[in-house]
Backbone as CSV, one residue per row, in Angstrom:
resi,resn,N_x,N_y,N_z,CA_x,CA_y,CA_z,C_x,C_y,C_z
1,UNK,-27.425,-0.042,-52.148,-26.342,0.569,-51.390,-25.065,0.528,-52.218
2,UNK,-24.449,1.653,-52.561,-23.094,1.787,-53.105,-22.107,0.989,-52.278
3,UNK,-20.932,0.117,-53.480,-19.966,-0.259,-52.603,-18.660,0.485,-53.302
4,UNK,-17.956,0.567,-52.233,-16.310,1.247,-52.029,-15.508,1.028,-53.073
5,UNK,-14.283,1.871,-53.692,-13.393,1.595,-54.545,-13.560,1.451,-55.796
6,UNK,-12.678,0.253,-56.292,-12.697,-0.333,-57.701,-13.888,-1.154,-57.775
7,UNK,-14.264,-1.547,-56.667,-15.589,-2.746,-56.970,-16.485,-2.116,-57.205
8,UNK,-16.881,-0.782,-56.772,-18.350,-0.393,-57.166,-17.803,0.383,-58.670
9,UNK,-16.750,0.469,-59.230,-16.552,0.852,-60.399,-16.629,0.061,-61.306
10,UNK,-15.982,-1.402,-61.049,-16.788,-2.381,-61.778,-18.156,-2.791,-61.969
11,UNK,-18.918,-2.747,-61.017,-19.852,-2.611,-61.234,-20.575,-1.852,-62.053
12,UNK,-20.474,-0.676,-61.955,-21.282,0.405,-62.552,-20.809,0.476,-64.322
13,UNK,-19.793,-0.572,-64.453,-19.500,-0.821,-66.090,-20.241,-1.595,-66.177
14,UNK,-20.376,-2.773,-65.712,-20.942,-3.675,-65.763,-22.173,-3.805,-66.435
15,UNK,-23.041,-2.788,-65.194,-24.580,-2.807,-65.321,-24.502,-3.966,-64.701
16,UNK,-24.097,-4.496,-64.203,-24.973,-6.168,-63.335,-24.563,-6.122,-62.524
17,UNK,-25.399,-6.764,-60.678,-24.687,-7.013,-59.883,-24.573,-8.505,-60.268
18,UNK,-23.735,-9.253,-59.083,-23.390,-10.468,-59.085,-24.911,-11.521,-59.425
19,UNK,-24.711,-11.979,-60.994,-25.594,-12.945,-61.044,-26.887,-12.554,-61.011
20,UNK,-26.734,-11.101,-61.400,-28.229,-10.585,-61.841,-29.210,-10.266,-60.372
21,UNK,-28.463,-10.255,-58.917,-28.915,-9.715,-57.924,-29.356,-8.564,-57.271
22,UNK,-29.913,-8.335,-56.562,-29.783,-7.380,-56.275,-29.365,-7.638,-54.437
23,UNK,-27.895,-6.427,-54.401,-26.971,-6.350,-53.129,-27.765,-5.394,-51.711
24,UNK,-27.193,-5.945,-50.587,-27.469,-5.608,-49.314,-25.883,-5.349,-48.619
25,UNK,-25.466,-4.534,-48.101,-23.810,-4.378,-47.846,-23.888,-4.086,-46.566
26,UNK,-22.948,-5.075,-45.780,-22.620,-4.664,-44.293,-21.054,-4.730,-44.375
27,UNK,-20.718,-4.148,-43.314,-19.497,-4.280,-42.512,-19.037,-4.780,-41.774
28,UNK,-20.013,-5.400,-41.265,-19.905,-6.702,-39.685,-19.652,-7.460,-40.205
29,UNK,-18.733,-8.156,-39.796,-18.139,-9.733,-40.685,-18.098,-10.627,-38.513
30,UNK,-18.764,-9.813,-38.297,-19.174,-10.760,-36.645,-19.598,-12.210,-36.663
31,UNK,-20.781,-12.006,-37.686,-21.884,-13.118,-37.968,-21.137,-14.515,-38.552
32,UNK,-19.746,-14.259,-38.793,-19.287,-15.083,-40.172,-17.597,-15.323,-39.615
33,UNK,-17.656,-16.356,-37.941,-16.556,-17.026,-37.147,-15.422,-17.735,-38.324
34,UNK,-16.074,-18.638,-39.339,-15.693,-19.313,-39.908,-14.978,-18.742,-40.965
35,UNK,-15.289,-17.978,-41.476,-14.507,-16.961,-42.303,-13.471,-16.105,-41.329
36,UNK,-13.688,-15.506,-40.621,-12.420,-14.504,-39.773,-11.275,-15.338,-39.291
37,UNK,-11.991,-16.731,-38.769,-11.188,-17.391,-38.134,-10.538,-17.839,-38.769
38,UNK,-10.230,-18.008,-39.829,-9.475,-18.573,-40.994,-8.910,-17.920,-41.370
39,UNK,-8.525,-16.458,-41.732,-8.186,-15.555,-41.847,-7.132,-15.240,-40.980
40,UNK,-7.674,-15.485,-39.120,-6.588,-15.154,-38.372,-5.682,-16.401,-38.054
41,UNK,-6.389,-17.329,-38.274,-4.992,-18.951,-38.579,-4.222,-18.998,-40.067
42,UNK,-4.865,-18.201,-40.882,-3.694,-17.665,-42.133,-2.991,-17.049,-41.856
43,UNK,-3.114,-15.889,-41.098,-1.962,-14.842,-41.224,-0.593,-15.149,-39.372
44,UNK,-1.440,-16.199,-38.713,-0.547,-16.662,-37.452,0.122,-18.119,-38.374
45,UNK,-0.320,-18.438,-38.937,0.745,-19.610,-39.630,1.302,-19.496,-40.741
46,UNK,1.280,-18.474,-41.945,1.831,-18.512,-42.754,2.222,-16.784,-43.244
47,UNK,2.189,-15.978,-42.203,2.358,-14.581,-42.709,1.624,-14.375,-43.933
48,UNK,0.671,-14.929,-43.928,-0.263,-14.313,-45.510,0.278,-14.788,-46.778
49,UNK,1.371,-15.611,-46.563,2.003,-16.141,-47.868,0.948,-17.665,-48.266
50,UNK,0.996,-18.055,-49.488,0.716,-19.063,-49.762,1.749,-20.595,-49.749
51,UNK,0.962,-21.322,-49.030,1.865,-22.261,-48.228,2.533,-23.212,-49.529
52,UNK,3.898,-23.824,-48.590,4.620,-24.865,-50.457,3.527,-26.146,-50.135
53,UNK,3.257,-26.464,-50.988,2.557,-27.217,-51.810,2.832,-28.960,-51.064
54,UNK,3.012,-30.231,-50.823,3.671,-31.257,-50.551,3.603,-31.919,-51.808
55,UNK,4.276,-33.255,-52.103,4.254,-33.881,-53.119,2.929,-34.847,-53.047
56,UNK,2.049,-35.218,-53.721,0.911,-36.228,-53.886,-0.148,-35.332,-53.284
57,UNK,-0.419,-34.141,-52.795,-1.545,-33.683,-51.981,-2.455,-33.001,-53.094
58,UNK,-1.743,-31.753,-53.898,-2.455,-31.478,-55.438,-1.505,-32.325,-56.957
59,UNK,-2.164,-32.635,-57.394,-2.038,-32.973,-58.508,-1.039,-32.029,-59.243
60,UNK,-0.220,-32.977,-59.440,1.271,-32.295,-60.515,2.015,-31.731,-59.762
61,UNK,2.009,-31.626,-58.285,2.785,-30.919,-57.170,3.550,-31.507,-56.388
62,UNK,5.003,-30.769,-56.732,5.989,-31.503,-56.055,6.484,-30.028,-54.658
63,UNK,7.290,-30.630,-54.170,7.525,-30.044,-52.934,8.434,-28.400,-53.149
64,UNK,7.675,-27.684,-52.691,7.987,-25.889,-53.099,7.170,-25.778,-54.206
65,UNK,6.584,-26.712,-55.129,6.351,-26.164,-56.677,5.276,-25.141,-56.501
66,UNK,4.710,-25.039,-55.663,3.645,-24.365,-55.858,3.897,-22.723,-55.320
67,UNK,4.868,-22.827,-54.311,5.481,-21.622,-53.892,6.376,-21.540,-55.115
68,UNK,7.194,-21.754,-55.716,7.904,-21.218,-57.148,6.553,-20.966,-58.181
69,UNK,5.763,-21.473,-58.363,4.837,-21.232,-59.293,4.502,-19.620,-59.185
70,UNK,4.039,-19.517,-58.087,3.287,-17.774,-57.557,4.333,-17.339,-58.067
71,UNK,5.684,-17.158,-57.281,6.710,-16.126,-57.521,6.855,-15.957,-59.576
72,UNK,6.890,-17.082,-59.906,6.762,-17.098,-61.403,5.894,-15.964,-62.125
73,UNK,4.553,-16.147,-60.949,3.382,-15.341,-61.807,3.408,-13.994,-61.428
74,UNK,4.198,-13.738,-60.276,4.265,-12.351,-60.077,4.678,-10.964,-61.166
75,UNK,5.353,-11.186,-61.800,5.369,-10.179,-63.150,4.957,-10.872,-64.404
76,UNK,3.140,-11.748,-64.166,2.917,-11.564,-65.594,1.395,-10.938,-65.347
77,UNK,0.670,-11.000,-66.487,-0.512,-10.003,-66.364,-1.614,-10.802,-65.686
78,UNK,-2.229,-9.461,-65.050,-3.706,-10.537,-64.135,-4.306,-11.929,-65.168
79,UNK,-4.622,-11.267,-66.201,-5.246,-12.747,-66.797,-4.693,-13.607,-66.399
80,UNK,-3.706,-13.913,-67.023,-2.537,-14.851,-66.858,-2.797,-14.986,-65.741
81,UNK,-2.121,-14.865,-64.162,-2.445,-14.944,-62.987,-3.769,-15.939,-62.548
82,UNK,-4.631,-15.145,-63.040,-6.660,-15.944,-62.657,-6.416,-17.253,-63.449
83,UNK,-5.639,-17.146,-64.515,-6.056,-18.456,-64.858,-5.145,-19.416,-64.547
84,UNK,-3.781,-19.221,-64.383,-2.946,-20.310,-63.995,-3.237,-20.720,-62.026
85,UNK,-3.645,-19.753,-61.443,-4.464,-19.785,-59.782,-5.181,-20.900,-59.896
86,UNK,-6.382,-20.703,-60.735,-7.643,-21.164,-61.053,-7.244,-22.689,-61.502
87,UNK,-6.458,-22.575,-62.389,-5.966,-24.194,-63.018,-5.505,-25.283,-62.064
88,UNK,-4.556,-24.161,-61.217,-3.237,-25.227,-60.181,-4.444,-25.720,-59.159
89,UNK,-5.294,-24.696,-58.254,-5.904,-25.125,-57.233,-7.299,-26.292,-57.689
90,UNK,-7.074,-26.107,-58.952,-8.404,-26.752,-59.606,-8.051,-28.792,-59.712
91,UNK,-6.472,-28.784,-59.654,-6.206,-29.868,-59.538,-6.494,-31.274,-58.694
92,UNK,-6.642,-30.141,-57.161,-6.788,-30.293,-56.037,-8.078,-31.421,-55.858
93,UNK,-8.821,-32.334,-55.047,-9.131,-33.286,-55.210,-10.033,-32.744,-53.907
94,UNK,-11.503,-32.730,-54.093,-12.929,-32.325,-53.138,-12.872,-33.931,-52.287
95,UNK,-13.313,-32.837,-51.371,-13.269,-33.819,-49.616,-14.105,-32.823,-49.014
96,UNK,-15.316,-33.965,-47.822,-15.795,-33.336,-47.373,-15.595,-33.263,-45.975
97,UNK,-15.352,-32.204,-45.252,-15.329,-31.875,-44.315,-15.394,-32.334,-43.171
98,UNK,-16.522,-33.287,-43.065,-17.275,-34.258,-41.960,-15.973,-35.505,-42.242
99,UNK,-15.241,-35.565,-43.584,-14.024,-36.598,-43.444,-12.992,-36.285,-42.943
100,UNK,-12.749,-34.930,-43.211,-11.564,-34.064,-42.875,-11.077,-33.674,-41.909
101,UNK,-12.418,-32.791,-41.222,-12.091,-32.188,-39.666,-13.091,-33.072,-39.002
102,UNK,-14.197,-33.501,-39.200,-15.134,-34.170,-38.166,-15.934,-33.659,-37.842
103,UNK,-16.681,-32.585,-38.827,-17.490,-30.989,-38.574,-18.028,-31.368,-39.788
104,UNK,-19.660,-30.577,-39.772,-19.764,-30.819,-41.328,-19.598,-29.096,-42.152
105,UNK,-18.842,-28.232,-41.718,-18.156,-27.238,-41.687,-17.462,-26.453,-41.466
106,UNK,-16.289,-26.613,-42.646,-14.724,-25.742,-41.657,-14.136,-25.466,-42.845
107,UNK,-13.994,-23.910,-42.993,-12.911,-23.063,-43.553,-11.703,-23.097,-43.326
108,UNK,-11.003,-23.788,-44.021,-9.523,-24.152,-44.442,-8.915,-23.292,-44.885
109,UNK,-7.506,-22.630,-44.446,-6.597,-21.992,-45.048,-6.390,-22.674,-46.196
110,UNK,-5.500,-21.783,-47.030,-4.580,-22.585,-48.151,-3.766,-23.679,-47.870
111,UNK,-3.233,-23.290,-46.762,-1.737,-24.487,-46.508,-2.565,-25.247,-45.872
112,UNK,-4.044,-25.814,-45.347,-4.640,-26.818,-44.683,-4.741,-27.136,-45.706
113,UNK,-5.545,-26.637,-46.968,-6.498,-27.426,-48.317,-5.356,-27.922,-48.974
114,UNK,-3.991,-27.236,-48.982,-2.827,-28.156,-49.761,-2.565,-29.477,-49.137
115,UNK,-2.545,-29.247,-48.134,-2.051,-30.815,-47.237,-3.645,-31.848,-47.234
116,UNK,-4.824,-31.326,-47.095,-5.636,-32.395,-47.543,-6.454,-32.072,-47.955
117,UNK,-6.542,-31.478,-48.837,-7.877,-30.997,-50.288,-8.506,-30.434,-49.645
118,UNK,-10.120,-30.727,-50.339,-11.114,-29.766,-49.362,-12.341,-29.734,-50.020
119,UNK,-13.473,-28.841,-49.475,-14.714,-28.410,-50.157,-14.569,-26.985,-51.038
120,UNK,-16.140,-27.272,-51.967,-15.829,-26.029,-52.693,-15.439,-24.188,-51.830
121,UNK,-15.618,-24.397,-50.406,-15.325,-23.162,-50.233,-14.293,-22.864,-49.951
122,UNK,-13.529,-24.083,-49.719,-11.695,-24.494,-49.558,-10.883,-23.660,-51.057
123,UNK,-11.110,-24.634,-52.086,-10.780,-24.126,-52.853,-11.047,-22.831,-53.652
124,UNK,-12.160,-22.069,-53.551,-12.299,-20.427,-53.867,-11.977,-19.585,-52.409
125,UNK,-11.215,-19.901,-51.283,-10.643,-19.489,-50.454,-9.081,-19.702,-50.808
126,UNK,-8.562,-20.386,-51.283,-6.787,-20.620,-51.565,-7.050,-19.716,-53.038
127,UNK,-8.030,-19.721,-53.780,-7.504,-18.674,-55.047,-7.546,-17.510,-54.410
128,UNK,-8.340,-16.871,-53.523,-8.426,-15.831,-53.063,-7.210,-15.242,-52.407
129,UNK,-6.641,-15.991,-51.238,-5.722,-15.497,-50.809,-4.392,-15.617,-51.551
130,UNK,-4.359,-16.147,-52.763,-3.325,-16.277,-53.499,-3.210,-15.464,-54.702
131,UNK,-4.144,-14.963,-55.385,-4.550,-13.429,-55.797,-3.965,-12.480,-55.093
132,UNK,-4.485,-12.317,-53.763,-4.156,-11.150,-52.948,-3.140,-11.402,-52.998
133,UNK,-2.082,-12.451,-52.729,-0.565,-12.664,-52.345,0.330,-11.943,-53.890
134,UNK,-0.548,-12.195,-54.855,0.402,-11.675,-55.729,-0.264,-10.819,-56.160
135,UNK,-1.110,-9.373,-55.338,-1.162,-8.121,-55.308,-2.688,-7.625,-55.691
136,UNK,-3.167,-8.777,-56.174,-4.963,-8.181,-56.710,-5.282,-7.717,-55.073
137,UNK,-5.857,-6.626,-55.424,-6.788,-6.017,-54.290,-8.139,-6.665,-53.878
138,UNK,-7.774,-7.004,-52.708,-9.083,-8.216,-51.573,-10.223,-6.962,-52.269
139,UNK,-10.307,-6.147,-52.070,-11.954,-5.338,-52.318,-12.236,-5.916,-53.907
140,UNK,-11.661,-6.563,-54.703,-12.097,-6.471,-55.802,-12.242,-7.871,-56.263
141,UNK,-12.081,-8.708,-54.807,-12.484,-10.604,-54.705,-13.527,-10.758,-53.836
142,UNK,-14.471,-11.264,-53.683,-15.358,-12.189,-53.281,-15.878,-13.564,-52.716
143,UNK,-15.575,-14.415,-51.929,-16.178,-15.762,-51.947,-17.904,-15.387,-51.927
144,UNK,-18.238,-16.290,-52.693,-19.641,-16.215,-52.825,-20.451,-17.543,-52.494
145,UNK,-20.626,-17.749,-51.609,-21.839,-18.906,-51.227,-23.297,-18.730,-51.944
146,UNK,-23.309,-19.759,-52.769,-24.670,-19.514,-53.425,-25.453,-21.020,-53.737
147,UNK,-26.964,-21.291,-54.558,-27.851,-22.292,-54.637,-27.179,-22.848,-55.995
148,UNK,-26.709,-23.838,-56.390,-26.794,-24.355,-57.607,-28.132,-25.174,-57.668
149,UNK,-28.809,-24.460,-59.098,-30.126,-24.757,-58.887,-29.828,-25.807,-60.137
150,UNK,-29.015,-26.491,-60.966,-28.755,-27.185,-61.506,-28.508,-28.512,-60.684
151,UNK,-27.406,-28.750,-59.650,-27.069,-29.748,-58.988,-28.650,-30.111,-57.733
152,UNK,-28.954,-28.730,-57.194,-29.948,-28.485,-56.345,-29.019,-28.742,-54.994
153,UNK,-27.953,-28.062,-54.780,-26.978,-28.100,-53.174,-26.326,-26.477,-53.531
154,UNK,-25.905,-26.395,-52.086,-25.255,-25.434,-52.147,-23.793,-25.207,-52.597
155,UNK,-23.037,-24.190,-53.278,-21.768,-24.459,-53.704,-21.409,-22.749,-53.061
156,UNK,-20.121,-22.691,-53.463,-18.954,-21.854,-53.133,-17.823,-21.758,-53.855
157,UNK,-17.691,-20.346,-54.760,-16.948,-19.853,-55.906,-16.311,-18.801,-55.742
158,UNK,-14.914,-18.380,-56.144,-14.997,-17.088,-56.626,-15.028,-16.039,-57.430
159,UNK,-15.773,-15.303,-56.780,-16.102,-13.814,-58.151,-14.675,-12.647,-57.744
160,UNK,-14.092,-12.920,-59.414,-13.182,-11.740,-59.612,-14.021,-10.361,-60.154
161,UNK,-13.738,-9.212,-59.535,-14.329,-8.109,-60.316,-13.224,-7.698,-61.049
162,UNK,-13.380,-7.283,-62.542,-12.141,-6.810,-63.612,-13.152,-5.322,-63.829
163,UNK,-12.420,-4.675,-64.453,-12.770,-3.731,-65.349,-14.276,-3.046,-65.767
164,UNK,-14.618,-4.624,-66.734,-15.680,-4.436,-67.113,-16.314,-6.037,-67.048
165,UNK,-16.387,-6.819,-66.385,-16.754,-7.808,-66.071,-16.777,-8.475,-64.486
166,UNK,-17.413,-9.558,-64.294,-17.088,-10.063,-63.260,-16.953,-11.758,-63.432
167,UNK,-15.734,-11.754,-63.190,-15.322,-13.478,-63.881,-15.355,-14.467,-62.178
168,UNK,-15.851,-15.617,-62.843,-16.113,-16.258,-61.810,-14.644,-17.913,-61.700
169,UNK,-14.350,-18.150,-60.661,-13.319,-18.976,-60.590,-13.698,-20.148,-59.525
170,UNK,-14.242,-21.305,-60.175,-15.310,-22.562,-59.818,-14.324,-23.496,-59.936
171,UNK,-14.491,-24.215,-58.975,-13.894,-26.097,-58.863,-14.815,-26.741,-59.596
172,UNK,-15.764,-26.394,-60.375,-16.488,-27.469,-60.964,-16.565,-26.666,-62.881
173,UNK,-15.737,-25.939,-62.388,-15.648,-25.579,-64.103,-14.436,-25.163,-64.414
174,UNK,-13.793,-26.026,-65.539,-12.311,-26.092,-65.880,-11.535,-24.614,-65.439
175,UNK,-12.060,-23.742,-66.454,-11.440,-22.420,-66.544,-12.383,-21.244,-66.090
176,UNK,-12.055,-19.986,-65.591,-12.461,-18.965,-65.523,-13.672,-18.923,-66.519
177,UNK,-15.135,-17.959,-65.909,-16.038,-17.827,-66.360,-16.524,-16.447,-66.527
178,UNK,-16.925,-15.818,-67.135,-17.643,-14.437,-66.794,-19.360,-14.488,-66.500
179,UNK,-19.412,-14.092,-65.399,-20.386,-14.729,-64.773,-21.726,-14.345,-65.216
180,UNK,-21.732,-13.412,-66.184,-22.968,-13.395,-67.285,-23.745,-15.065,-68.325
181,UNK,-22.337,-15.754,-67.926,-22.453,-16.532,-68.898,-22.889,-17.830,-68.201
182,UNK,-23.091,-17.906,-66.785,-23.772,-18.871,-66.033,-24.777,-18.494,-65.234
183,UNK,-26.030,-19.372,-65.584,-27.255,-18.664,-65.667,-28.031,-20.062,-64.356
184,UNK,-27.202,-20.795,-63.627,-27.919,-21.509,-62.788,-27.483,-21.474,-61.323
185,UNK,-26.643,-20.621,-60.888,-26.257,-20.237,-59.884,-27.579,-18.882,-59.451
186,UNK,-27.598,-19.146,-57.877,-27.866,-17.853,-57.310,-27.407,-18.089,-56.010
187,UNK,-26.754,-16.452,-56.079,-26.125,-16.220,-54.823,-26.680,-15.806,-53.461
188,UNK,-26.240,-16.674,-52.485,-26.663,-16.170,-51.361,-26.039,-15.360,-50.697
189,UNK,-25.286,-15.147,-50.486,-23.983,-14.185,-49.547,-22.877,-14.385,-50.055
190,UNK,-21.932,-12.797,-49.965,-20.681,-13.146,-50.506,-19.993,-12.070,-49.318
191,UNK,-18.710,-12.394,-49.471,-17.717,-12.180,-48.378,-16.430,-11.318,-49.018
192,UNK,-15.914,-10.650,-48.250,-14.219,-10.455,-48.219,-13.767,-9.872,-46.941
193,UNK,-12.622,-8.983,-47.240,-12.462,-9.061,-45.589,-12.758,-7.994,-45.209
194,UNK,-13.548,-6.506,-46.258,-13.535,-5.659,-45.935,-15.346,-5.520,-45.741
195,UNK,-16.124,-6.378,-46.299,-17.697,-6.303,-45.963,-18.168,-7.705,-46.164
196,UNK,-19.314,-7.721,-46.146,-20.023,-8.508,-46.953,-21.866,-8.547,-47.351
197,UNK,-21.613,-9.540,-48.511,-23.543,-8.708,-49.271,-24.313,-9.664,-49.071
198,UNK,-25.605,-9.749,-49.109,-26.838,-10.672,-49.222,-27.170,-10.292,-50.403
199,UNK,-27.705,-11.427,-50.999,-27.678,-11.112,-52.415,-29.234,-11.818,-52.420
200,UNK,-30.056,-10.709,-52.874,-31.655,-11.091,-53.358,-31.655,-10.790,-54.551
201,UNK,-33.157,-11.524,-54.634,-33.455,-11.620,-56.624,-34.393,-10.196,-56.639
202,UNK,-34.312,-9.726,-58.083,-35.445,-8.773,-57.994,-36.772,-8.678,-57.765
203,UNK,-36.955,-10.021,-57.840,-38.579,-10.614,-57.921,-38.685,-10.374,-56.012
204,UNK,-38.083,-10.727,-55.152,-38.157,-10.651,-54.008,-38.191,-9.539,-53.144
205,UNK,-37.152,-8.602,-53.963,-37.720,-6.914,-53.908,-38.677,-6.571,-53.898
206,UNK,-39.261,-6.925,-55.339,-40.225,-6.208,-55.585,-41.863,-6.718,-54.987
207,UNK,-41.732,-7.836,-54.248,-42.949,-8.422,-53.268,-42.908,-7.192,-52.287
């Protein structure tokens, strides 16, 4: 199934879907409370902005720094952008959930995961909406829930689509990746706010 915009144009440079998959595309984002709902406690508590930062909550963050940081990055180039996003939120210190909220699953805004860290889908949710805040187009971001068949648990990343690549932005890997170049992930579902895909292997197709 073709997808919309710049993303299915990246793609089609590409030649790859995400991680060597093959995509399923809906529009119902019904199925997926935890994602919307987070979405609509982002935009009722913080107008879609990315929240200031407190002192001791991320690493190297003092109080506003992180709201002056964005405005900083706003006139320099996307690279730049993915990777200083990717760096700041990467500081941030993994907590699980069942410590946090008392759930053993809950999608955290940005300004929740600043005030007390979070899981991996915490943190590729604050790069996301902080991308968008400084203008990358949501159709051309992703959260991707997928198998790390290396660790053997499930994790949660995000996939930037560029140009001619699709770079991936992980709490468990320093810097930005192009996701050709990590070969132990597979994705199960990925999200934004305008669809979302199931992501099968070809081998499963073709049964």
């Amino acid at each position: 199934m073709l997808l919309a915009g710049a993303t299915a144009t990246a793609m089609a440079k590409t030649g790859l879907a995400l991680f060597g998959s093959q995509e399923i595309r809906s529009q119902s984002l019904r199925t997926f409370p935890k994602w919307t709902g987070m979405l609509a406690r982002n935009t009722i508590k913080t107008g879609a902005k990315p929240a200031v930062c407190k002192q001791g909550i991320v690493k190297n963050c003092v109080p506003g720094r992180w709201l002056e940081i964005v405005e900083q990055l706003r006139n320099h180039d996307r690279s730049t952008q993915i990777n200083m996003v990717n760096k700041f939120i990467n500081g941030g210190d993994y907590a699980l959930d069942s410590k946090n909220w008392g759930i053993d699953d809950y999608w955290a805004t940005p300004s929740q995961f600043l005030a007390r860290d979070g899981d991996c889908e915490d943190f590729a949710i604050a790069k996301y909406l902080t991308l968008k805040w400084l203008g990358m187009n949501a159709a051309n971001m992703r959260i991707v829930v997928l198998q790390d068949r290396k660790r053997r648990t499930n994790h949660a990343v995000l996939a930037v689509y560029e140009e001619n690549n699709i770079v991936i932005l992980d709490n468990l890997i320093n810097r930005p990746m192009p996701a050709s170049a990590i070969h132990h992930y597979k994705p199960i579902f990925s999200i934004n706010e305008e669809a979302w895909w199931l992501h099968m292997s070809k081998r499963s197709l073709d049964n």
